[in-house]
VMD Tcl script that builds the backbone (N, CA, C; Angstrom):
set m [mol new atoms 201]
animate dup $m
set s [atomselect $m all]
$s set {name element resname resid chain x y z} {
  {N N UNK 1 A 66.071 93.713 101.564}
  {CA C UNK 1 A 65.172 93.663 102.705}
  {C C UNK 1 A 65.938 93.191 103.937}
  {N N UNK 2 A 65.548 93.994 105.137}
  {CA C UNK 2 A 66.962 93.498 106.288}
  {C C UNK 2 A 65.614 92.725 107.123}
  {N N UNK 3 A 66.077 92.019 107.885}
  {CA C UNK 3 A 65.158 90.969 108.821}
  {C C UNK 3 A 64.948 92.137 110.299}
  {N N UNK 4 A 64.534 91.766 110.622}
  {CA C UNK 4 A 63.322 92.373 112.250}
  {C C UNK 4 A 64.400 92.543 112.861}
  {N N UNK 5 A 65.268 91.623 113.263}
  {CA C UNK 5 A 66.288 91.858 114.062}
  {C C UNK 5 A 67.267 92.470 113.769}
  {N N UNK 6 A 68.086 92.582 112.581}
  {CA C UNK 6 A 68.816 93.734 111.376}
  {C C UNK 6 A 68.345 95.333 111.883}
  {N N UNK 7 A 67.034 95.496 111.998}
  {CA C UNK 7 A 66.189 96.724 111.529}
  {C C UNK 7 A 66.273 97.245 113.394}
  {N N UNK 8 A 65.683 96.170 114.426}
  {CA C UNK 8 A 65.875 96.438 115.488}
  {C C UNK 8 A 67.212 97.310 115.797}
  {N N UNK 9 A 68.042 96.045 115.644}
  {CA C UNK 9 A 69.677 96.617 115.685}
  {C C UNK 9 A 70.046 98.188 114.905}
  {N N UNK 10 A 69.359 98.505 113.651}
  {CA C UNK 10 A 69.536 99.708 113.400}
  {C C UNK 10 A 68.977 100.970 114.116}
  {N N UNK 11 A 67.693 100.685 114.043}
  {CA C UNK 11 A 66.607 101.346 115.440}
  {C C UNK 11 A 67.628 101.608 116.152}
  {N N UNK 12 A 68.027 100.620 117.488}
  {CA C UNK 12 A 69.437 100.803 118.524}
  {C C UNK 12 A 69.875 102.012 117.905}
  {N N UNK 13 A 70.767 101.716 116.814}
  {CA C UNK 13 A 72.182 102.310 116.675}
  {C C UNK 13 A 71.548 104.118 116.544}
  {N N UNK 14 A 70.175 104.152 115.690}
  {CA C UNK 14 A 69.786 105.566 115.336}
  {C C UNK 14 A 69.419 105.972 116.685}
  {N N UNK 15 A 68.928 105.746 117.764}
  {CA C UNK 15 A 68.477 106.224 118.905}
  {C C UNK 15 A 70.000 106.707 119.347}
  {N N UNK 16 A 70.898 105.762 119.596}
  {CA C UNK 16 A 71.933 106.034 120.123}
  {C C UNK 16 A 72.666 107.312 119.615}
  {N N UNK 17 A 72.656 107.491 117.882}
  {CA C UNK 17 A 72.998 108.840 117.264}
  {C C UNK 17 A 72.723 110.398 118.348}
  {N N UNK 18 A 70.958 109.525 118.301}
  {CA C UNK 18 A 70.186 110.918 118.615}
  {C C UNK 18 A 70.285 111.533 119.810}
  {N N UNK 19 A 71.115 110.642 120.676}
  {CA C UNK 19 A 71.071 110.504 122.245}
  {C C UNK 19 A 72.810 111.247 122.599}
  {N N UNK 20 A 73.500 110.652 121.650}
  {CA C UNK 20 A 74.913 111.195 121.877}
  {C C UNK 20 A 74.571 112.844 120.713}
  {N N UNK 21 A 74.147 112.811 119.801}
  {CA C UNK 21 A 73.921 114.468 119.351}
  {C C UNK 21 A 73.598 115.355 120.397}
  {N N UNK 22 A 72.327 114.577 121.233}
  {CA C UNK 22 A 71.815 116.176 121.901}
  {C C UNK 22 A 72.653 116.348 123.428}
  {N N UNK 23 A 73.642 115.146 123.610}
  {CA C UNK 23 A 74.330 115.676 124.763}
  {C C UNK 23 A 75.284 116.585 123.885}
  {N N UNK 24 A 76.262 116.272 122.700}
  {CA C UNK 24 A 77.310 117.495 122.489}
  {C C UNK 24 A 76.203 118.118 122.115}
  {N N UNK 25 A 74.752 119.017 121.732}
  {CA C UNK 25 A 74.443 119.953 121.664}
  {C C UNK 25 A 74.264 121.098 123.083}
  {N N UNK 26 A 73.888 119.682 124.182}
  {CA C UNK 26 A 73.870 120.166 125.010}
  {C C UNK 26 A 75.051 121.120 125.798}
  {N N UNK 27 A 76.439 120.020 125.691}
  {CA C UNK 27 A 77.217 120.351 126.541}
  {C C UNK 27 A 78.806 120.845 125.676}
  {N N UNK 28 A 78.243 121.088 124.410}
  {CA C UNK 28 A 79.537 121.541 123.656}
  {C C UNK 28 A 80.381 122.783 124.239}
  {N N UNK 29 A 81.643 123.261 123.765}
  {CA C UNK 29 A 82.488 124.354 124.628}
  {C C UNK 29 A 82.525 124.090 126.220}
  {N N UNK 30 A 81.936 122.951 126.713}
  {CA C UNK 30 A 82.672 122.726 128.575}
  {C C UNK 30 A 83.373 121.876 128.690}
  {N N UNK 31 A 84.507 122.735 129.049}
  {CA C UNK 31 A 86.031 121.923 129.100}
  {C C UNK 31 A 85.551 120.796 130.176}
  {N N UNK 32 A 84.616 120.701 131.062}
  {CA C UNK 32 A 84.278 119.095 132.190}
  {C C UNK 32 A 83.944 118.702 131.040}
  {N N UNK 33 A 83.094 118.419 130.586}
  {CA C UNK 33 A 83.022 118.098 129.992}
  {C C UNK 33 A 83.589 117.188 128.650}
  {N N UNK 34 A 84.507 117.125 128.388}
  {CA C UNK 34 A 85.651 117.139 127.172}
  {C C UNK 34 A 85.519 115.663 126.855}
  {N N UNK 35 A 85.627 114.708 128.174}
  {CA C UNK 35 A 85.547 113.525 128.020}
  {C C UNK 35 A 84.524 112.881 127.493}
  {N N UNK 36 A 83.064 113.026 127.956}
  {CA C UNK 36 A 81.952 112.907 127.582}
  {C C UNK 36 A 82.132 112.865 126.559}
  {N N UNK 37 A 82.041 114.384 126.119}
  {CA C UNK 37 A 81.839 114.765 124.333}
  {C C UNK 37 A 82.453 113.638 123.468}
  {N N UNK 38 A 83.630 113.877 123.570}
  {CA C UNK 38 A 85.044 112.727 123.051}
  {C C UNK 38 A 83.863 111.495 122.724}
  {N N UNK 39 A 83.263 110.888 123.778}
  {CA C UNK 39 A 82.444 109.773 123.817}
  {C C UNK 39 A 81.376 109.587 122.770}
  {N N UNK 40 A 80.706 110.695 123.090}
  {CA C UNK 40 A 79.921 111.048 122.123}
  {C C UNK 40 A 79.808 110.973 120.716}
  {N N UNK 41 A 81.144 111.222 120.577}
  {CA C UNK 41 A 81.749 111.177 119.101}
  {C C UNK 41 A 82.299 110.380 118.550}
  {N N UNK 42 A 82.412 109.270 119.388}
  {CA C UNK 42 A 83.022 108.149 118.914}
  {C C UNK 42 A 81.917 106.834 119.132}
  {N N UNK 43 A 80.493 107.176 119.884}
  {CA C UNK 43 A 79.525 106.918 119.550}
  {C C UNK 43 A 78.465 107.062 118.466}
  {N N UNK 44 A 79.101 108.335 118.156}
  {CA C UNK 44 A 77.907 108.645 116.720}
  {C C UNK 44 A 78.733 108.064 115.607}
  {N N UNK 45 A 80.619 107.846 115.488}
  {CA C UNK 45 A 80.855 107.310 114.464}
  {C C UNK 45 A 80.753 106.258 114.244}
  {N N UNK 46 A 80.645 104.906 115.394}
  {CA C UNK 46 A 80.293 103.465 115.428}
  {C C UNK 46 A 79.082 103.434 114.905}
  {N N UNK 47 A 78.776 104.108 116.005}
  {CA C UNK 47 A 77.161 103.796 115.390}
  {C C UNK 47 A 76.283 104.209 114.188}
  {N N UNK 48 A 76.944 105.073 113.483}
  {CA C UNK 48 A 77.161 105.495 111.963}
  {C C UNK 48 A 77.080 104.548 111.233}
  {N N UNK 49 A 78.185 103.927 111.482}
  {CA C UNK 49 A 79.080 102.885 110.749}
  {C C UNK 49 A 78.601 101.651 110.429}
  {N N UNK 50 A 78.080 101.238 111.607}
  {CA C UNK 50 A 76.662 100.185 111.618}
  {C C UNK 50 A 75.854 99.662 111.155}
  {N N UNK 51 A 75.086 101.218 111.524}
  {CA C UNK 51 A 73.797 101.492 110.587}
  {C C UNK 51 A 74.033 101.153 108.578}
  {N N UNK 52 A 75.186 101.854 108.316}
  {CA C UNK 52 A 75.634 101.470 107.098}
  {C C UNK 52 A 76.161 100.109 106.457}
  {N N UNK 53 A 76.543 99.264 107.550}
  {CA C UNK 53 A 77.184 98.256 107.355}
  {C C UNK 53 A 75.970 97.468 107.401}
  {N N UNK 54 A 74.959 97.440 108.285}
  {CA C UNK 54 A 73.646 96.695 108.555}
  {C C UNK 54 A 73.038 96.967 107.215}
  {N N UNK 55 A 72.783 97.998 106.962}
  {CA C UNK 55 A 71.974 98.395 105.838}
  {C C UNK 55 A 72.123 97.739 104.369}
  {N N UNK 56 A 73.374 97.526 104.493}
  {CA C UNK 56 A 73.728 96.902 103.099}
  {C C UNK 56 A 74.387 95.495 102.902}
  {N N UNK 57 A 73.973 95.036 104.370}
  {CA C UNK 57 A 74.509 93.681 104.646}
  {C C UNK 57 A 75.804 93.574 104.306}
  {N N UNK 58 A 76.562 93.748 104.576}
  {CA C UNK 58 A 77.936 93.652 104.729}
  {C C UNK 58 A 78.798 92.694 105.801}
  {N N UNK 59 A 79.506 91.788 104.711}
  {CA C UNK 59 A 80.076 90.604 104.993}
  {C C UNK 59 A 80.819 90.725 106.237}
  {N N UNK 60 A 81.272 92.088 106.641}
  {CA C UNK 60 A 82.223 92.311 107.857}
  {C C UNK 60 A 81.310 93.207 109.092}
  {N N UNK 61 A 80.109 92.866 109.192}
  {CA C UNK 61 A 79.212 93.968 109.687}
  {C C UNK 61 A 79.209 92.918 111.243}
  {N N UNK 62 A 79.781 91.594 111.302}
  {CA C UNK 62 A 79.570 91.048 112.940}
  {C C UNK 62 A 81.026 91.404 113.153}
  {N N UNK 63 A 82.018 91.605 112.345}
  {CA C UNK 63 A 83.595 92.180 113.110}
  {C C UNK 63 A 82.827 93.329 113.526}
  {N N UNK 64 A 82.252 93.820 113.120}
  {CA C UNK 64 A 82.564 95.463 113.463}
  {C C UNK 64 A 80.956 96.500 114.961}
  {N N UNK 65 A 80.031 95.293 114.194}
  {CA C UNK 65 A 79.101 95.315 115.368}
  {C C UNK 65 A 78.740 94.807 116.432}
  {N N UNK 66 A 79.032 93.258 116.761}
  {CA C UNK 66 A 78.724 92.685 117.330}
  {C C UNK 66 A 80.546 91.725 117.864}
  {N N UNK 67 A 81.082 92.327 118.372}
  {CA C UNK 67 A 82.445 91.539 118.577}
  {C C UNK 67 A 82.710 91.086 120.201}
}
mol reanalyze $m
mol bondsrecalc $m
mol representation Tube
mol addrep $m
């Protein structure tokens, strides 16, 4: 069972997924683009990562979320 604030923090991280997906859906193949995307993608893997680390309470989950 994760606490209110655990679950909040996951909430965060899944919005954030959904928010960096529909810009590369939006703006995938535009070379202006490139940087963004890049971002994007290294937003959906943190915040991936998180979500998983939160989820299962994991001893290294404030190195990696909260630093």
């Amino acid at each position: 069972m994760v606490t209110k604030e655990v679950q909040n923090c996951i909430d965060a991280c899944n919005s954030c997924i959904s928010a960096a997906n529909a810009c590369l859906a939006k703006h995938v193949g535009k070379e202006a683009m490139r940087a963004c995307l890049i971002l994007c993608l290294d937003c959906t893997d943190l915040c991936s990562a998180c979500v998983q680390m939160l989820g299962r309470n994991s001893e290294f989950v404030h190195r990696v979320c909260w630093t």
